[in-house]
SEGUKOL-787980 format. One record per residue (C-alpha): x, y, z. Coordinates in steps of 0.02 Angstrom, whole numbers, plus 32768, in hexadecimal, padded with zeros to 4 digits. Layout:
@x=X | y=Y | z=Z
...
This chain:
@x=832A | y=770A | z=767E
@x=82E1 | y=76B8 | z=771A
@x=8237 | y=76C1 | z=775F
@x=8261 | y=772C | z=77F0
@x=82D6 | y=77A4 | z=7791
@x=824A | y=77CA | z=772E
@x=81D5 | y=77DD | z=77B6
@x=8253 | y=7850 | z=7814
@x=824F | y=78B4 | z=7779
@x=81AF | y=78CB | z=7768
@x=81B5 | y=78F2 | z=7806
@x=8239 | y=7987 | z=77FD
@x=81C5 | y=79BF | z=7763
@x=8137 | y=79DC | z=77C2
@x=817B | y=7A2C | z=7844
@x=81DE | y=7AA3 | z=77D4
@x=8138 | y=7ACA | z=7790
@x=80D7 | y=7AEC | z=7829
@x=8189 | y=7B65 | z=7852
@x=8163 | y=7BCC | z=77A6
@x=80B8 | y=7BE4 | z=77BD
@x=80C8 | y=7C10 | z=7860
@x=813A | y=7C7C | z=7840
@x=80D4 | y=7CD1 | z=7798
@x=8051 | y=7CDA | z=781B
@x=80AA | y=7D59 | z=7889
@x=80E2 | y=7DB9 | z=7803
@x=8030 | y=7DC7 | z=77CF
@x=7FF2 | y=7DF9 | z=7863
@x=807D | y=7E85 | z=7879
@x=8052 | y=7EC0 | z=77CF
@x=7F97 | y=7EC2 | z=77F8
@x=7FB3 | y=7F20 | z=788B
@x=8032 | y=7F91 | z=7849
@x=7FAC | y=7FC6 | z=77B2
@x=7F21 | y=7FD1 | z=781D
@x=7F7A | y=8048 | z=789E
@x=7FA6 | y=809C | z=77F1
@x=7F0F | y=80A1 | z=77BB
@x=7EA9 | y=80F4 | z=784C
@x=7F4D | y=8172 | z=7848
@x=7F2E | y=81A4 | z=77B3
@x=7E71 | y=81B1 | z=77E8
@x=7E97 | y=8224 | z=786D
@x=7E9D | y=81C2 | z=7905
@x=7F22 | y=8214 | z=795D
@x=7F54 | y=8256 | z=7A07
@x=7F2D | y=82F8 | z=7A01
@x=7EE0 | y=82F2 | z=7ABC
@x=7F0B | y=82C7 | z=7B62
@x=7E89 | y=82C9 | z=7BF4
@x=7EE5 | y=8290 | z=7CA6
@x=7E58 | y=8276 | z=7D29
@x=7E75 | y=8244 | z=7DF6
@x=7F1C | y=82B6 | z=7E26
@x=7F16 | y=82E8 | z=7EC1
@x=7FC7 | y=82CB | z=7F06
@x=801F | y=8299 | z=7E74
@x=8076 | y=8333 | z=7E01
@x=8027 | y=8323 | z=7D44
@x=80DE | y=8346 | z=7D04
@x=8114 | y=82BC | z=7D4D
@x=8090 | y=8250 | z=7D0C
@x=80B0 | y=82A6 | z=7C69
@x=8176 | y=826E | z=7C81
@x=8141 | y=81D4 | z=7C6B
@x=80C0 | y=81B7 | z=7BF0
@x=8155 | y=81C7 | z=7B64
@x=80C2 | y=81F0 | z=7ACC
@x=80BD | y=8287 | z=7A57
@x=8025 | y=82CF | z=7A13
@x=7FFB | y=82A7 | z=7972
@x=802B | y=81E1 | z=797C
@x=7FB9 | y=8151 | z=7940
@x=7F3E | y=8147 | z=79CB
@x=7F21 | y=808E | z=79AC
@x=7FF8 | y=808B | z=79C2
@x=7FF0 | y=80A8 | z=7A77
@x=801A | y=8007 | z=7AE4
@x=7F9E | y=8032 | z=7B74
@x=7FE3 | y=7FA7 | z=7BE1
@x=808A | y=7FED | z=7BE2
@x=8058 | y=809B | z=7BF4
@x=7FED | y=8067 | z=7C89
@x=8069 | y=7FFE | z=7CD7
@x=80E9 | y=809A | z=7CCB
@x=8044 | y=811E | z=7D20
@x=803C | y=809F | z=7D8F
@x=80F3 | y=8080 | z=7DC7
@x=80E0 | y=8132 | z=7E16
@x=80F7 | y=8147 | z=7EDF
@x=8040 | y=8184 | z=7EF5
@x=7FD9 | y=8132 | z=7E5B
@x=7F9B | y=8092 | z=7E9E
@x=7F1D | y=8062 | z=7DF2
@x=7F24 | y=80B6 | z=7D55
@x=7E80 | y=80A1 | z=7CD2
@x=7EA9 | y=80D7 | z=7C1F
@x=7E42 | y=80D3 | z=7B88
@x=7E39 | y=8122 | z=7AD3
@x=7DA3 | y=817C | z=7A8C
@x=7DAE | y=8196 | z=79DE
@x=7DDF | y=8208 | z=7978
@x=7E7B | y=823A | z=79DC
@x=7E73 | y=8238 | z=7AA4
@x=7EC9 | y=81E2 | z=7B27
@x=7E6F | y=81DC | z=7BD4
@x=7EBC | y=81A4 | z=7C62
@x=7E72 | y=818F | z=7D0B
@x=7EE2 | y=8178 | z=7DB3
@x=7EC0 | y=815D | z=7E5D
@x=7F45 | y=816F | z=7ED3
@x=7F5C | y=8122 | z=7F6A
@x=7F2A | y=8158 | z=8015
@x=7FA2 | y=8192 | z=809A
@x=7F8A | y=8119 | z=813B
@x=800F | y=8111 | z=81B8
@x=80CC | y=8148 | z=81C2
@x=812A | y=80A8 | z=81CF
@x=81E5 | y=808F | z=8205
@x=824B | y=8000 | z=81EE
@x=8302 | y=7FF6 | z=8206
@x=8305 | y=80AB | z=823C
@x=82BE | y=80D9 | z=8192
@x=8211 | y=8139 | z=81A0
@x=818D | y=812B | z=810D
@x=80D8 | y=8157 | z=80E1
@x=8081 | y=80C2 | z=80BC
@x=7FD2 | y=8096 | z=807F
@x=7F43 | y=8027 | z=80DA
@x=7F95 | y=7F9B | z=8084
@x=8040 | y=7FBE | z=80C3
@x=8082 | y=7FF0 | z=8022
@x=8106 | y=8080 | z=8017
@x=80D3 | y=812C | z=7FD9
@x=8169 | y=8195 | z=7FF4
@x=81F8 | y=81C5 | z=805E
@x=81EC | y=827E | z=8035
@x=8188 | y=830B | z=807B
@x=8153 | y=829A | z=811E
@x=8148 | y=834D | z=8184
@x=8093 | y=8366 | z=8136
@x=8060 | y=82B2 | z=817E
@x=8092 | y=82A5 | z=822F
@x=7FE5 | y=82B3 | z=8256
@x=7FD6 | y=820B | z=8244
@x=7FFF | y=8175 | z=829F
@x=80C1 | y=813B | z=82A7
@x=80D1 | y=8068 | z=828E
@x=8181 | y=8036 | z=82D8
@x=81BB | y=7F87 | z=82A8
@x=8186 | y=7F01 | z=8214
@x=80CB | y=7EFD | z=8201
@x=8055 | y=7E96 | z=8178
@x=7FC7 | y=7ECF | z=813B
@x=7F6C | y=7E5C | z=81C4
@x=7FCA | y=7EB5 | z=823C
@x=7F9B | y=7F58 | z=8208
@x=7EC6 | y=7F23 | z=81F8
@x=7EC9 | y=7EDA | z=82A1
@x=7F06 | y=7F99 | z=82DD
@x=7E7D | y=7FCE | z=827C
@x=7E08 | y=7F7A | z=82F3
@x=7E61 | y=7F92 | z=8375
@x=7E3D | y=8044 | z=8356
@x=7D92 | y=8027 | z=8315
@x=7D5B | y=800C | z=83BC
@x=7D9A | y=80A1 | z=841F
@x=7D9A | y=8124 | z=83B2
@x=7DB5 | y=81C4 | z=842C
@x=7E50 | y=8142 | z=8482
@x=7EA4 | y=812A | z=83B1
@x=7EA1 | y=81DD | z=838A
@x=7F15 | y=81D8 | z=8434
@x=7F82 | y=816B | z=83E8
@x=802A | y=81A6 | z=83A9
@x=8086 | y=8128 | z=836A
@x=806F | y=8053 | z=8387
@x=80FF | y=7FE7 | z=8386
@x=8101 | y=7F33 | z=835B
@x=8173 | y=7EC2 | z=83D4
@x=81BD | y=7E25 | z=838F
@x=8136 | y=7E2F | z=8320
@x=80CE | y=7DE0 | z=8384
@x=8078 | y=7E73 | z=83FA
@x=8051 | y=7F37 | z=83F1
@x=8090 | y=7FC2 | z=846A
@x=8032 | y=8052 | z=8451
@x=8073 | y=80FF | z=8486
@x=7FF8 | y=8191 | z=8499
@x=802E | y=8247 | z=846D
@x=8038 | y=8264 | z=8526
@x=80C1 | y=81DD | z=8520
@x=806F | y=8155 | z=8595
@x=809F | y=80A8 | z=8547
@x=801C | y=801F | z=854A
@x=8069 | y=7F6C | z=853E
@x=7FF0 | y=7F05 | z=84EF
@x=7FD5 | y=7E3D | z=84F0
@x=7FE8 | y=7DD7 | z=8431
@x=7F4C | y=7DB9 | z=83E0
@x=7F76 | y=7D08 | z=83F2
@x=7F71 | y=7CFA | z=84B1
@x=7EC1 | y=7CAC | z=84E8
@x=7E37 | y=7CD8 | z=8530
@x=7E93 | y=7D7A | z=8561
@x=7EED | y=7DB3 | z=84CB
@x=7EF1 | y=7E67 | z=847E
@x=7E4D | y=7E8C | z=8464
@x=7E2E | y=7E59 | z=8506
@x=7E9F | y=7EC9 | z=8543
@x=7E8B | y=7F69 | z=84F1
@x=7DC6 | y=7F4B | z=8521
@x=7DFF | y=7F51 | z=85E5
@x=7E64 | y=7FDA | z=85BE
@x=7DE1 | y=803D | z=8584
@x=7D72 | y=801C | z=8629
@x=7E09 | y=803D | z=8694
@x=7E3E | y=80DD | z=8649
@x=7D80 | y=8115 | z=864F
@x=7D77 | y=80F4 | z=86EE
@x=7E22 | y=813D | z=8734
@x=7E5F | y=81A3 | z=86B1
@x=7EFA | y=8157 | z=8698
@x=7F30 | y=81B6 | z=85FF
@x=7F2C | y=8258 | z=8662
@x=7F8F | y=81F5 | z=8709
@x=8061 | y=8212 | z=870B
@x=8072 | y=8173 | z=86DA
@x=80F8 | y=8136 | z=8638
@x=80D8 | y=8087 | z=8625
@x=802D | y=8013 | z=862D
@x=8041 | y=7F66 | z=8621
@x=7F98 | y=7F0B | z=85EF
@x=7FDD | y=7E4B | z=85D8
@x=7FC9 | y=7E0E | z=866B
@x=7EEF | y=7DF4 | z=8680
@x=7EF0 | y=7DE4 | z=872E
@x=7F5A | y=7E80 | z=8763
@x=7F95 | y=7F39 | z=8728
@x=803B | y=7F6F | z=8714
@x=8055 | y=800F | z=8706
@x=8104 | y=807E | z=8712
@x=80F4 | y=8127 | z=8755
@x=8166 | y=81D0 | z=8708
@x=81DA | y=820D | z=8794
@x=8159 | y=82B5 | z=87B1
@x=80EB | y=8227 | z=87CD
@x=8161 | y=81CE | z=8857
@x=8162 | y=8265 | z=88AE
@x=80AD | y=8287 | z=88A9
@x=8082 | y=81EC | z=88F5
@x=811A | y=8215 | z=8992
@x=813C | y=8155 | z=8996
@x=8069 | y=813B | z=89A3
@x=8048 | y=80AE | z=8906
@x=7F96 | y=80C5 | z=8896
@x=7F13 | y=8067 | z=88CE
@x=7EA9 | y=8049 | z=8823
């Protein structure tokens, strides 16, 4: 027998035996865990309690659909990670906490996610959370209180609103619904249904902010929200456009605004 064929099968032996032990090790620690949950079974540490904290949306049946345990299971059994993955897999849970406290209860804490904005995309309308994550399609009737988002948005898209709105409160609660364009600018319609075009943040020195700040003055100072007017356009920074309503046309008897 050559030098290397006996080195390769030494070789093989070893790793054969690093394979069984391996192997004997596994099956050791499956035992050991199988006679320890045993073992605390038999000791009375089972479910025999449930305590579900943080619904406020979500049905407890349904959260109860999916927990799939029975009372009276090993307690030290249940795969938390799964079961909280499975809480938290429904529309309105956005983090599930879930501990065991001996002898035999289960609590779970949730906290759901907080309705932000009705968001449509593709002619499919949504309720969303501040991070742009979808709720649910059903029931939107008890949310159209809140702001409508037309077109594809990312979470940046939907903080810089935020500030947008931040800074003119009495003008956001106005707001009806904001529409991105090209996804690169806002329009923002009012519930009156005057349309305010809007620059891209990107545009410098006069960019959105910039433009929703002279908004504000101008509006302040001429009341344009309460004017027959459909359409303001704000990206030009040297000039107003504005697009009256047809009552408006014949208000003004062929006489243009002077603002």
């Amino acid at each position: 027998m050559t030098a290397m064929l006996r080195q390769n099968l030494m070789s093989l032996s070893v790793f054969a035996g690093l394979a069984t032990l391996l192997v004997l090790s596994v099956a050791l620690q499956r035992e050991a865990s199988n006679w320890f949950v045993e073992t605390s079974s038999d000791a009375g540490f089972v479910l025999n309690d449930i305590e579900l904290n943080g619904l406020v949306r979500t049905r407890e049946k349904d959260v109860q659909a999916v927990l799939d345990i029975d009372s009276g299971m090993p307690l030290l059994a249940i795969d938390l990670k799964n079961l909280q993955a499975r809480i938290e897999a429904l529309p309105w849970i956005k983090q599930a906490q879930i501990n065991r406290v001996l002898p035999g209860t289960l609590t779970i804490n949730v906290f759901e996610r907080e309705p932000y904005a009705l968001a449509q995309t593709n002619g499919q309308v949504k309720l969303i959370d501040p991070e742009g994550v979808r709720i649910t399609d059903r029931g939107l009737a008890s949310y159209t209180d809140l702001i409508l988002i037309v077109g594809d948005t990312s979470v940046a898209d939907l903080r810089t609103l935020d500030r947008l709105k931040a800074t003119a409160p009495a003008l956001a609660s106005r707001i009806q619904s904001a529409v991105r364009v090209n996804q690169r600018r806002w329009d923002l319609i009012f519930k009156n249904g005057i349309r305010i075009k809007l620059p891209s943040v990107a545009e410098q020195p006069y960019g959105l902010e910039q433009a929703w700040a002279r908004f504000g003055d101008l509006n302040q100072a001429h009341q344009l929200l309460e004017r027959e007017i459909s359409v303001i356009d704000m990206r030009l920074p040297d000039r107003l456009v504005v697009r009256v309503t047809p009552l408006g046309r014949r208000k003004m008897a062929g006489k243009e605004w002077t603002l």
